[in-house]
C-alpha positions in Angstrom: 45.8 -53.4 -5.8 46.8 -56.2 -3.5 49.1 -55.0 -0.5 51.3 -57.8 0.9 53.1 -57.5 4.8 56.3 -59.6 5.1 56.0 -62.5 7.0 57.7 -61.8 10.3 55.6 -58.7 10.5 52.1 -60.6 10.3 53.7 -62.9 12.9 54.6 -60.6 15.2 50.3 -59.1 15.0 49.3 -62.4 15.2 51.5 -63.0 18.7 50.3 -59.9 19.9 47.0 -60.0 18.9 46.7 -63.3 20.9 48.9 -62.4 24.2 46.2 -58.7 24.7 43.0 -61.6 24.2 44.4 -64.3 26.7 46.0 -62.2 29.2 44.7 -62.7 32.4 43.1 -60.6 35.5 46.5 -58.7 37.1 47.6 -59.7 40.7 46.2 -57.3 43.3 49.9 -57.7 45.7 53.4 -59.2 45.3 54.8 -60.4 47.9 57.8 -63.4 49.3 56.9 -66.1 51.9 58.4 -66.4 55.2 57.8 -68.0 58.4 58.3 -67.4 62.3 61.8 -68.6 63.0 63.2 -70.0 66.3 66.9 -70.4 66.9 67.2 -72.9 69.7 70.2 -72.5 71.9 72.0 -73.7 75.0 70.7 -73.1 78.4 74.3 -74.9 80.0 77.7 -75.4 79.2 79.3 -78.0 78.9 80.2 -81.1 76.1 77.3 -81.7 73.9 77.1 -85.9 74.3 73.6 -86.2 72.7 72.5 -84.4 70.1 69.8 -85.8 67.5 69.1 -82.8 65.0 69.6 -82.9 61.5 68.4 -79.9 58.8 64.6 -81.4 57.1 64.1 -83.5 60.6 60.7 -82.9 61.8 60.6 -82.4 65.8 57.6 -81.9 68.3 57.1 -79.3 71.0 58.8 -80.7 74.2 60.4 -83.1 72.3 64.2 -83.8 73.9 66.9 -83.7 71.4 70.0 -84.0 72.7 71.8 -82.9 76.2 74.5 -81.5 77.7 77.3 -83.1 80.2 76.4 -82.1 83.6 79.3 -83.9 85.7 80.8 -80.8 86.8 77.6 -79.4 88.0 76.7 -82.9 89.6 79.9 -82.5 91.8 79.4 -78.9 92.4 75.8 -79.5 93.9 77.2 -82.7 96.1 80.2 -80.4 97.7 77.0 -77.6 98.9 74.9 -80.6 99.9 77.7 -81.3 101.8 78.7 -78.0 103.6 75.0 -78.0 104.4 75.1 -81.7 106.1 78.2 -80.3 108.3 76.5 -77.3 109.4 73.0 -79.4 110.2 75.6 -81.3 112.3 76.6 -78.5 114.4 72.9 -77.6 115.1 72.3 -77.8 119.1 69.9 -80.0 121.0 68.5 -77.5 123.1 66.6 -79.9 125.0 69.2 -82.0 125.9 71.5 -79.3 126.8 68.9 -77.8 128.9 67.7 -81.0 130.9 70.5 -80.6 133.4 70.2 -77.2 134.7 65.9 -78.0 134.3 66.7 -81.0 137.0 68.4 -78.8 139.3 66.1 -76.5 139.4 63.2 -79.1 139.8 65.2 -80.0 142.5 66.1 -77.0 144.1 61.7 -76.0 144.3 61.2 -79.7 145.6 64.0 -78.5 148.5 62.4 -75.2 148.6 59.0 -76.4 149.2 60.2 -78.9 152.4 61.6 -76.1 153.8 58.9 -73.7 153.7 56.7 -76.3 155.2 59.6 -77.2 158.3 59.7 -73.5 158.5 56.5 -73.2 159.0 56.4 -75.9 161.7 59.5 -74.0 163.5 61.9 -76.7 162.3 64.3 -74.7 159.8 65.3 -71.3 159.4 63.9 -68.9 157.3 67.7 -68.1 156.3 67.6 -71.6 154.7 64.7 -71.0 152.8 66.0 -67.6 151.6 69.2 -69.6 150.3 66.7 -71.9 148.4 64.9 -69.4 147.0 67.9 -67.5 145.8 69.3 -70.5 144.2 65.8 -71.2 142.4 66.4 -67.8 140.7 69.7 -68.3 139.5 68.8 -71.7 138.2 65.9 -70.4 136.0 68.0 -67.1 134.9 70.8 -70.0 133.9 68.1 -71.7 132.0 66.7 -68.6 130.3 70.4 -67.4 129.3 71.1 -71.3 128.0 68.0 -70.8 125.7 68.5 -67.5 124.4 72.4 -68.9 123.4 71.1 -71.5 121.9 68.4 -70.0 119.6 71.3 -67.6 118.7 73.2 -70.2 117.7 70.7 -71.9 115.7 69.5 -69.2 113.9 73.2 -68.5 112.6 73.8 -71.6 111.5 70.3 -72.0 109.8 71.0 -68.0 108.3 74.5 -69.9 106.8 72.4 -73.0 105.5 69.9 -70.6 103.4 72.5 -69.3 100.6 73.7 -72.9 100.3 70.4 -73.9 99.5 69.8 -71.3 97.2 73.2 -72.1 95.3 72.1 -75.9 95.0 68.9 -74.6 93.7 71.0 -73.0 91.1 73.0 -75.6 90.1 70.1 -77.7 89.8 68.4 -75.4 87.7 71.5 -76.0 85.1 71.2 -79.5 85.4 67.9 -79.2 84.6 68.2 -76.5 81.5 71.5 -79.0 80.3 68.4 -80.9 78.2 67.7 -79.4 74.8 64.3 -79.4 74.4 62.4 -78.6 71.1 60.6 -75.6 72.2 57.7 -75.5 68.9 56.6 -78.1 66.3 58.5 -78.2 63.2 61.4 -78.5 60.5 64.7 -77.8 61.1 66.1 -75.1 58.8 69.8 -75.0 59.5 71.9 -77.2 62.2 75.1 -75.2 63.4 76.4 -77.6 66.1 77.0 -81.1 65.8 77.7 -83.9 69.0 80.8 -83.9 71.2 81.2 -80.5 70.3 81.4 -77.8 73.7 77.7 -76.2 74.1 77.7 -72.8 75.7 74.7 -70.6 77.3 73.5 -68.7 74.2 75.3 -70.8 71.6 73.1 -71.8 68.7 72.5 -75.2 68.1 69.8 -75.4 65.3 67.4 -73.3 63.5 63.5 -74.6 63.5 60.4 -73.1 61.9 56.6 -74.2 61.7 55.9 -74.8 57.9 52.8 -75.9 57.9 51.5 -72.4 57.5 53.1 -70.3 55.8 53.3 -66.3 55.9 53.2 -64.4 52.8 53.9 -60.4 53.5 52.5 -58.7 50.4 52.3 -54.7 49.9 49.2 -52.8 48.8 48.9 -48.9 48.0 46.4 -47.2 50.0 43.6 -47.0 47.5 43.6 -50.6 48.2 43.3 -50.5 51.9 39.2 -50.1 51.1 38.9 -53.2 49.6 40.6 -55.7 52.3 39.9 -56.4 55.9 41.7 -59.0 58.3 40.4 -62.4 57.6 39.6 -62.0 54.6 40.1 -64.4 52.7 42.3 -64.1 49.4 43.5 -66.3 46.0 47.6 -66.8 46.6 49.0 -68.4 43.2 53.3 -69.2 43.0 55.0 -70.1 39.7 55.0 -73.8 41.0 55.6 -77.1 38.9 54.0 -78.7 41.9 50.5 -80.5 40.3 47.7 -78.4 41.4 49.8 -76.5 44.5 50.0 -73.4 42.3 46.7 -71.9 43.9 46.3 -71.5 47.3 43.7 -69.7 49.6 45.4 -67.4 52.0 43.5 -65.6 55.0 44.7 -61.8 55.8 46.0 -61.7 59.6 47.3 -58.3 59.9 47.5 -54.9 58.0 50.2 -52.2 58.9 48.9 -49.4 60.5 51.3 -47.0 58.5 52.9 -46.5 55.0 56.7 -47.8 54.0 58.6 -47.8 51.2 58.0 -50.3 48.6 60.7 -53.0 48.7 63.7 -53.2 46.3 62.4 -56.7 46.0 59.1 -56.3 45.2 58.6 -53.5 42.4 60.3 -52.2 39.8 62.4 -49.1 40.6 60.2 -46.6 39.1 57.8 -48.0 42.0 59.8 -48.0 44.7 59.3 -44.5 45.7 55.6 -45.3 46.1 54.2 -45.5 49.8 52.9 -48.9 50.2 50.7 -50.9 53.5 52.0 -54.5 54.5 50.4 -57.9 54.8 50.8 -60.9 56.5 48.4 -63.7 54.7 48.5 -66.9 56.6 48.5 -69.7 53.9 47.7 -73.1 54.7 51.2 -75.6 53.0 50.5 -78.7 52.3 54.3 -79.4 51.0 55.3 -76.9 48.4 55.9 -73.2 49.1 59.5 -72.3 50.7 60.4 -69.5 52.5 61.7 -66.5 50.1 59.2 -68.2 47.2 57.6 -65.1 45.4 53.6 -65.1 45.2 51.0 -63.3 44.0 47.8 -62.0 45.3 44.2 -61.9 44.5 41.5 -60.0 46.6 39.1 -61.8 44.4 38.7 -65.7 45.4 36.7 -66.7 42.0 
């Protein structure tokens, strides 16, 4: 007796049949790419009159890209510069202010030393050389009080001159931070300013990240832990219409140290209870894979 199936049921063998002989080796990890972000903000504030950013531009490390209007800050640093020349001004010149008394007491010794020597010929009095000699003293006690006045004085106004300096140091600082400069190589991501617009310390301007490698942070369970090392190297394949970008060799740069959670985003829900290890794989992009793109992983390179 012949026994006939119905024809969607021998399809639906057939479909099975070949889907259990061509399926493949099972991915080792799942995991999402992301790279290290920098948001770039301003160091001054002020009116943004440059400002050459826009979202896909590709930008150097130290590469200038706009700055800020620094007017107000220009002023501010002439007005110090300024309190600083008056005070410099008002500095005494001990030498010349000390010449005079110096000359009479030169002097006074020149007389002093006459009449010691007439005195000791019996032609003046020794009264007269007393007076001399008294007057010398005062002289030189003059000169030493004139001196320590005038060091007094000088220090003071140099002990004024030092916060000045520092506050022109300050401003100059600003003027020097009012240049936005590209602090790492690569694309911007997002722009959130645009020019003529006010810039403020802490404001973002733009979003820029290094895509040239990406990172792809995958989860194992710990049985797995046995079987990877860092820099290993590992097979990273994306559902990518990209012609021959969907396999990629990826090189493990860190494992965590301790268990998580599995991520809503990564397992079913059934799985997200289990404990699970994290990976950062450093893949190398030539143009294709975008941050958030799923992947998987292979721990076997063939």
């Amino acid at each position: 007796m012949k026994r006939y199936f119905p024809i969607g049921a021998a399809a639906l063998f057939a479909v099975w049949g070949t889907c259990s002989c061509t399926r493949g080796p099972q991915p080792d990890a799942y995991g999402n790419f992301e790279a290290v972000e920098v948001i770039v903000s301003a160091d001054c504030n002020g009116k943004l009159l440059e400002f050459n950013v826009d979202e896909g531009y590709r930008l150097r490390r130290g590469e200038i890209v706009g700055w800020v209007d620094t007017m107000q800050l220009v002023l501010q640093r002439n007005q110090l510069q300024g309190e600083i020349a008056v005070l410099r001004a008002q500095l005494p010149e001990k030498e010349k202010q000390l010449d005079v008394t110096r000359e009479q007491l030169a002097k006074t010794k020149h007389e002093l030393a006459r009449f010691k020597a007439l005195a000791d010929a019996d032609a003046s009095t020794a009264q007269q050389v007393d007076n001399l000699s008294y007057d010398a003293e005062i002289l030189q006690k003059q000169i030493d009080a004139q001196e320590s006045n005038l060091d007094i004085q000088t220090r003071t106004l140099l002990a004024r001159m030092e916060p000045l300096r520092q506050q022109i140091l300050q401003v100059q600082d600003r003027i020097d931070n009012a240049y936005v400069v590209n602090p790492v190589e690569g694309t911007v991501l997002a722009k959130y300013a645009e020019q003529h617009e006010l810039a403020a310390i802490g404001k973002p301007l733009y979003k820029v990240a290094n895509l040239d490698t990406m990172i792809l942070r995958a989860y194992v369970e710990e049985p797995q832990l046995a079987s990877i090392r860092i820099g290993q190297e590992v097979r990273v394949t994306v559902d990518s219409t990209y012609a021959g970008a969907a396999r990629f060799t990826g090189r493990i740069g860190w494992i965590a140290d301790k268990a998580e959670f599995t991520p809503k985003v990564i397992q079913t829900k059934d799985e997200r209870a289990n404990l699970v290890y994290a990976l950062k794989i450093y893949v190398a992009n030539p143009g294709p894979l975008k941050i958030g793109m799923p992947a998987e992983v292979y721990f076997d390179t063939k």
